[in-house]
FISE-59133 format. One record per residue (C-alpha): residue in one letter; x, y, z. Coordinates in steps of 0.1 Angstrom, whole numbers, padded with zeros to 4 digits, always signed. Example, Ala and Ser with C-alpha at 12.3 -4.5 7.8 and 13.67 -1.06 7.14 Angstrom:
BEGIN
a+0123-0045+0078 s+0137-0011+0071 
END
This chain:
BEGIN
x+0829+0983+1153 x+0815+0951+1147 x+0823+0927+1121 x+0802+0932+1093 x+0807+0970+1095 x+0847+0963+1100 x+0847+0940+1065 x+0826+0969+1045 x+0846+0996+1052 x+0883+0970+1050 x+0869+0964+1017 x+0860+0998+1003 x+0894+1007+1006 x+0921+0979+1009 x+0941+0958+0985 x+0955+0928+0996 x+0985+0911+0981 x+0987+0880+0957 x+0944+0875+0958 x+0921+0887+0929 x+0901+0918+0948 x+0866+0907+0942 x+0853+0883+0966 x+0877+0884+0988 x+0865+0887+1029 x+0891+0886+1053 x+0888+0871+1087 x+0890+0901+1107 x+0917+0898+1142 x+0913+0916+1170 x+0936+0903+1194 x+0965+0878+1195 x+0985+0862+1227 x+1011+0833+1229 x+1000+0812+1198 x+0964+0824+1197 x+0946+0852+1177 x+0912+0857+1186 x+0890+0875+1159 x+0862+0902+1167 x+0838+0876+1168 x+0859+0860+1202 x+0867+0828+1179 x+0902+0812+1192 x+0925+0804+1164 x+0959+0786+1168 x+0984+0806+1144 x+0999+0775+1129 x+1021+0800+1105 x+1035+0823+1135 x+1020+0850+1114 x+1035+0847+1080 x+1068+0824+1097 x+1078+0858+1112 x+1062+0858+1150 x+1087+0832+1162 x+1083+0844+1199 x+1049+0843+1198 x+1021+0872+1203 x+1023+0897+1229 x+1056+0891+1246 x+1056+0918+1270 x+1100+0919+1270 x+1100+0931+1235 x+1068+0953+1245 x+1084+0970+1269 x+1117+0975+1253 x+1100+0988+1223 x+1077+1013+1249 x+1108+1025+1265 x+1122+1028+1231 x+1093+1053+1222 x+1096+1075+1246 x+1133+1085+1236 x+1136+1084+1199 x+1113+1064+1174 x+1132+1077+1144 x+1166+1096+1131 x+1183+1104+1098 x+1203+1070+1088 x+1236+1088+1085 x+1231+1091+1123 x+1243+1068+1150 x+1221+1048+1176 x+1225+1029+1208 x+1199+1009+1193 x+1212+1004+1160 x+1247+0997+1174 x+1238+0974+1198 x+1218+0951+1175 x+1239+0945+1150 x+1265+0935+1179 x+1240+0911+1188 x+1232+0900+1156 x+1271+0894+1149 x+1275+0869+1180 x+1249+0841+1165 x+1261+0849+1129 x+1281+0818+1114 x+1322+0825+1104 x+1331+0865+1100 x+1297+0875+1088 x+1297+0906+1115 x+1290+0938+1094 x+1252+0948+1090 x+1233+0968+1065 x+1194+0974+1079 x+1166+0973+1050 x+1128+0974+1060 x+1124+0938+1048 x+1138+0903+1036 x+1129+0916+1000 x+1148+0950+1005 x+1182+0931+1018 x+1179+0905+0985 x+1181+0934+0969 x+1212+0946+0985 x+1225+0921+0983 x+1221+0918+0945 x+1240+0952+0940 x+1268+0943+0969 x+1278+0908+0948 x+1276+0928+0909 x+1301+0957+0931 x+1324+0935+0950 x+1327+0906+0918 x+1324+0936+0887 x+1302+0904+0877 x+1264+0909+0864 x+1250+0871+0864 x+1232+0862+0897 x+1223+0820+0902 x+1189+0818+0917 x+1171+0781+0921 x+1138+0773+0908 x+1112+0764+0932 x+1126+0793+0955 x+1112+0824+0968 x+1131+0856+0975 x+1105+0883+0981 x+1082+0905+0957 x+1103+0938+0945 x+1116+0940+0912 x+1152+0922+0918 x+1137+0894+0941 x+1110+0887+0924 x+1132+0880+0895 x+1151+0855+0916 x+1124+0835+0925 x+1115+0807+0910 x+1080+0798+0910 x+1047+0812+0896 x+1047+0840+0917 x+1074+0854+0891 x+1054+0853+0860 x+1032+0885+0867 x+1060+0908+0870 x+1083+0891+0844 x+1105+0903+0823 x+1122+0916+0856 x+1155+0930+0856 x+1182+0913+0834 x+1212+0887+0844 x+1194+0864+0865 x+1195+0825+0857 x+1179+0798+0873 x+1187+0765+0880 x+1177+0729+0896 x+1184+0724+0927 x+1183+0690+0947 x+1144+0679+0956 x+1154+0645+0966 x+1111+0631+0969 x+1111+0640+0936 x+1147+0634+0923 x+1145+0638+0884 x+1174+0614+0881 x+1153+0584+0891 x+1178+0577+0920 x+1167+0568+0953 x+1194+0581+0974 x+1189+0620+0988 x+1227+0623+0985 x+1232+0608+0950 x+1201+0632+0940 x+1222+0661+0957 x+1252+0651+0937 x+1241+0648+0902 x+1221+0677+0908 x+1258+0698+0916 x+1272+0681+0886 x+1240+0696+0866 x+1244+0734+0881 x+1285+0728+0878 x+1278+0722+0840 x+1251+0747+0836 x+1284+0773+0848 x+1305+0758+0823 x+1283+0767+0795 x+1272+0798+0808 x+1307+0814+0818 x+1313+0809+0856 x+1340+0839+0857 x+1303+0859+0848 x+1285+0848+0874 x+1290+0875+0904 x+1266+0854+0934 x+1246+0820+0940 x+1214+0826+0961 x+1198+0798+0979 x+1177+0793+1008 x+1192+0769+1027 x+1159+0751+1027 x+1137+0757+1004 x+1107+0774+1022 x+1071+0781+1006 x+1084+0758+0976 x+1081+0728+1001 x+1107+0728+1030 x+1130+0708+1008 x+1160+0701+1029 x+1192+0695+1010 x+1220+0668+1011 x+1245+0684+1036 x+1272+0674+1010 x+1254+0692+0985 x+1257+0727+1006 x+1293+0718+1006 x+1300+0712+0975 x+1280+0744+0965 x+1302+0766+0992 x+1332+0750+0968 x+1324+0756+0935 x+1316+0790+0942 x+1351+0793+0958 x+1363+0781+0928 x+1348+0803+0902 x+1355+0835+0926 x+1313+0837+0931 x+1298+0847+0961 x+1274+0828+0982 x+1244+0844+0993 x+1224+0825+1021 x+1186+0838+1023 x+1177+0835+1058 x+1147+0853+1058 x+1123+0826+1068 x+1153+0799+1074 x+1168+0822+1104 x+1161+0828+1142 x+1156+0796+1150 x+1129+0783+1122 x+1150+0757+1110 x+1166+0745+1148 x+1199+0766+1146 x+1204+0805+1147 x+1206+0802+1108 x+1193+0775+1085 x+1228+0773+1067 x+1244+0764+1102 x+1224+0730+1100 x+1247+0720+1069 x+1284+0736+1085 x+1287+0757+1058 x+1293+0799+1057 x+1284+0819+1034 x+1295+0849+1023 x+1267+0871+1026 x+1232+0864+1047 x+1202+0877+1040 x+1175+0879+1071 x+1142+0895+1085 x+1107+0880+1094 x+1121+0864+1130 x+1146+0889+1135 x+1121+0909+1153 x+1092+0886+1150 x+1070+0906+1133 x+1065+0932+1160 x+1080+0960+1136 x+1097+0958+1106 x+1133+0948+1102 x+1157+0933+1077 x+1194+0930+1077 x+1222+0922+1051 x+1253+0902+1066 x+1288+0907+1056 x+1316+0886+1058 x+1352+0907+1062 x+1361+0905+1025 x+1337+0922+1015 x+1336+0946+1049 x+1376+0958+1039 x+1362+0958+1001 x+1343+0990+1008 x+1362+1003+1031 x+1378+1028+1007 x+1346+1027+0981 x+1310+1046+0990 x+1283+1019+0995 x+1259+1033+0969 x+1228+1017+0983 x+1206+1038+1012 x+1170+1035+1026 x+1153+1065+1049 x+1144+1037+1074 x+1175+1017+1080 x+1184+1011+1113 x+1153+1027+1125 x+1157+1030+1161 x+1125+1016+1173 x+1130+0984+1153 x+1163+0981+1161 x+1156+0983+1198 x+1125+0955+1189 x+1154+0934+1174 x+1176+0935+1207 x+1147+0920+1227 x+1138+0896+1207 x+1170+0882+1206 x+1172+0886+1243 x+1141+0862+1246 x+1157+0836+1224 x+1185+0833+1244 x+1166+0833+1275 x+1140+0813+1270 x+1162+0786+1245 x+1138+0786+1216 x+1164+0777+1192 x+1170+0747+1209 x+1128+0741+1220 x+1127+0744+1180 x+1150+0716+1177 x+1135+0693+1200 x+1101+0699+1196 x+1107+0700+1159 x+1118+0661+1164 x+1089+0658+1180 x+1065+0670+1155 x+1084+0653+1126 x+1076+0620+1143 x+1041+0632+1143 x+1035+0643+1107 x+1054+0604+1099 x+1026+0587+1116 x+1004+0606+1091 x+1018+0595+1060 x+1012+0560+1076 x+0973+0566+1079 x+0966+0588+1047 x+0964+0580+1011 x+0963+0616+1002 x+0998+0620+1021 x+1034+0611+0997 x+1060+0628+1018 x+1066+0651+1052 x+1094+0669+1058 x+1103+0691+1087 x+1132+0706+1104 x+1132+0721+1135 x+1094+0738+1137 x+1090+0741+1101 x+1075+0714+1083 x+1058+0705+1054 x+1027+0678+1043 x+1032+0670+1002 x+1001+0656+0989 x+0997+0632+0960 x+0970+0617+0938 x+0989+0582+0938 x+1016+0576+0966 x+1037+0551+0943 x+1036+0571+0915 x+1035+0605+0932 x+1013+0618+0912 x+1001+0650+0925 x+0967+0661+0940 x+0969+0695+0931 x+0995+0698+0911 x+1022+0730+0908 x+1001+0768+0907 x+0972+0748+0911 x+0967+0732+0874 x+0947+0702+0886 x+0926+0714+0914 x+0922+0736+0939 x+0930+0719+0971 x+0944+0743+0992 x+0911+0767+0997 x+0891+0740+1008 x+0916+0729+1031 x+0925+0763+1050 x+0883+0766+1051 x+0882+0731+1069 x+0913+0743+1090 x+0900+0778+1102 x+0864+0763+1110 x+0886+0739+1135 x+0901+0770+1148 x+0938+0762+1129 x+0950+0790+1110 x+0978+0773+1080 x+0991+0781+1052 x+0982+0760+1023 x+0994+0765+0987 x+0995+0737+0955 x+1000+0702+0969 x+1019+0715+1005 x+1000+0726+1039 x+1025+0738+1057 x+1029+0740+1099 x+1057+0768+1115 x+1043+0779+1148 x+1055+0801+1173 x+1087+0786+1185 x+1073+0788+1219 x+1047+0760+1213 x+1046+0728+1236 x+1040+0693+1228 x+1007+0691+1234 x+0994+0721+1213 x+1014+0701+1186 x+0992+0674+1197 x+0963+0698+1189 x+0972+0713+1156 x+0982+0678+1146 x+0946+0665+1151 x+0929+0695+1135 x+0956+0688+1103 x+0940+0651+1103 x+0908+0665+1096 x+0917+0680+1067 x+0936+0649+1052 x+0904+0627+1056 x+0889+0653+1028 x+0919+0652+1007 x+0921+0615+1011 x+0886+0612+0989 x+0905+0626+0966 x+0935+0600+0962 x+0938+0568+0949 
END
């Protein structure tokens, strides 16, 4: 089918999330290997996003391929109340990068699905209702984790269900405190939240959920002391810690788990996207043995028809298997030094360019109007302009496929990239910041 005919009929009949319908013509794929995706007119395309941060071991990895075929052939799916080789096995594996005692699994279909979960595990285990969600975070578009998230893509499906509060959390390029200092930013901004609790009734609150860095919201990396000092306070109120992992984990951030980059455990983790890579779908809740030995004697109310489906669960165990084979955590966190240094020397050449940020292979580009006064280009949901359409166009017409939202483009390949195809999607990411440049100053 060629392309034209391939858009019609994609259009007579699909909806696609978070885009008004009309209009809309996707870029059709045919093919993807390594960090490339070809589409069905034979155009290469760097996947600068590893699909949507999920396909951390790249395209076509013919391990997981074959462990997935073999899968197949002996059992794709059974009832969850049965047992699995598959299912055993993974969450075995799962338990040996895990930080602390976080070693019991619960399998959802999705990072969404295990926020969820994870909602109802903390309200059980606490007999609490409040759940502490930041603003400027993400958690995933059903009913309970859309509610936690806090940006724009909330609104639409507010009022959402009840008991969730937000709060600030540290954003040290933009520190509202007029402090200079990331860690005197990440400590007022703990006095803040610890006062928020005071008013609010901390012996209420049943969980605090964070991602450990803030992901589509910028890849705002917190003051390691201000993870710590999080990990206590909720220690001292009796409130769990949730840890969202879902885009932070398998390596994205330079560790196993993004929380291990600021020594702190939490008490439940919340994964998917890299934990197969995008090759089926998987998520996973993480326990820590409290809570483990809390149900042991209670029913865990909660059930899916797909947990622990074998086939993914089989696509997990691979995938693990090539991080550990081929050391992509650690390739994340040296190459991620690598392309920090990079994205520096751009905020040295471009006026449209106020801060970068990256850790491991995940890094971020915030754009401003005004680099002393930061004001933005775009500004938050868009409100000034809209830079980020014009940008992925100029990026996909130099065969660089980011994502690009407000005033951030943001770059998470494949952790299997090398230095020089850095090099490449650095170069093409230039090209876009001489357009936004005409916009600055």
């Amino acid at each position: 089918m060629d392309t034209a005919e391939l858009q019609k009929l994609d259009r007579e009949h699909l909806i696609y999330s978070w885009k008004a319908q009309g209009g809309w013509v996707p870029t059709e794929i045919d093919r993807a290997e390594g960090i490339y995706m070809w589409d069905t007119d034979g155009r290469r395309i760097i996947d600068g996003c590893a699909g949507l941060l999920n396909c951390n071991i790249g395209h076509g990895n013919r391990h997981v391929i074959e462990a997935m075929t073999r899968q197949m052939e002996k059992l794709c799916f059974i009832a969850p109340g049965f047992g699995t080789e598959p299912r055993a096995k993974l969450a075995a594996k799962i338990a040996e990068h895990t930080p602390g005692d976080l070693d019991y699994v619960f399998f959802a279909n999705a990072g969404a699905e295990a926020n969820e979960n994870a909602i109802k595990t903390a309200r059980w285990f606490t007999g609490r209702h409040k759940v502490y969600s930041a603003w400027k975070s993400y958690h995933g578009a059903t009913a309970g984790s859309i509610t936690l998230t806090g940006d724009p893509r909330r609104w639409p499906a507010e009022p959402g269900i009840p008991g969730v509060v937000h709060f600030f959390g540290p954003y040290p390029y933009r520190n509202p405190f007029g402090v200079d200092d990331a860690e005197e930013c990440g400590r007022l901004t703990l006095n803040m939240l610890e006062e928020q609790l005071m008013y609010d009734n901390p012996k209420s609150v049943a969980a605090i959920i964070v991602e450990p860095i803030v992901g589509t919201n910028g890849i705002v990396i917190p003051p390691k002391s201000y993870m710590k000092g999080l990990r206590q306070l909720c220690d001292e109120n009796g409130i769990l810690l949730i840890s969202d992992e879902v885009m932070a984990g398998w390596g994205r951030a330079g560790k196993w788990f993004g929380i291990d980059n600021f020594d702190v455990v939490p008490d439940i983790i919340t994964t998917a996207k890299g934990l197969t890579s995008g090759y089926v779908p998987l998520g996973a809740m993480i326990w820590n043995k409290k809570i483990w030995d809390y149900f042991q004697d209670r029913p865990y109310a909660s059930g899916l028809t797909y947990t622990g489906h074998a086939l993914a669960c089989a696509c997990g165990i691979a995938n693990i298997e090539v991080y550990e084979s081929e050391k992509l955590i650690e390739r994340s966190a040296e190459n991620g030094k690598y392309l920090a240094k990079k994205l520096e020397e751009l905020k040295d050449r471009h006026a449209s360019v106020g801060d970068t940020r990256c850790i491991g292979l995940w890094a971020c580009i915030e754009l401003v109007k005004d680099k002393k006064t930061k004001a933005p280009l775009a500004g938050y949901n868009n409100a000034i302009r809209n830079v980020s359409a014009q940008l992925g166009k100029i990026f996909m017409d130099n065969g660089l496929y980011l994502y690009c939202n407000w005033d951030y483009i943001f770059i998470s390949p494949p952790l299997i990239i090398d230095r020089k195809q850095i090099d490449e999607i650095v170069a093409i990411v230039e090209k876009g910041l001489e357009w936004t440049d005409t916009l600055a100053g």
